[in-house]
C-alpha angles and dihedrals in degrees: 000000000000108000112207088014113123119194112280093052089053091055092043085058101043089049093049089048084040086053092049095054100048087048093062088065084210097190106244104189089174101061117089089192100052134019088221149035117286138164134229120199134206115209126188115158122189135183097238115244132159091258095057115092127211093223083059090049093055095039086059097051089042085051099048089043083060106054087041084058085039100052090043115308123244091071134102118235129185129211131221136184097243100038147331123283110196107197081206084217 
């Protein structure tokens, strides 16, 4: 969780700690998709209020983890209400 952090700010950040981790080149033998070790990052942001619930919060980050493994792995997407949004990092 990133309190006062809009989305943007939460992707910068996401991408910069993405881009740590694949910079590292940690050897992974076991994956068949990369050589070595990468992120993806689920992303929902929402402007707090009493009718949002936080089941719904973490639903839509673990929705939005899932499509960025989906669509390749090693991305950061970032869920909506109203429709998925994939950063195609």
């Amino acid at each position: 969780m990133l309190p006062r952090t809009n989305q943007y700010e939460a992707i910068k950040m996401a991408e910069a700690i993405r881009q740590q981790v694949q910079q590292r080149a940690i050897i992974h033998q076991a994956s068949d998709v990369f050589k070595c070790v990468t992120i993806s990052v689920g992303i929902m942001t929402v402007v707090p209020s009493e009718h949002i619930q936080l089941i719904s919060i973490v639903h839509g980050a673990d929705q939005a983890l899932y499509e960025a493994k989906r669509t390749g792995r090693n991305r950061i997407s970032v869920y909506s209400h109203h429709k998925e949004a994939d950063s195609n990092v």
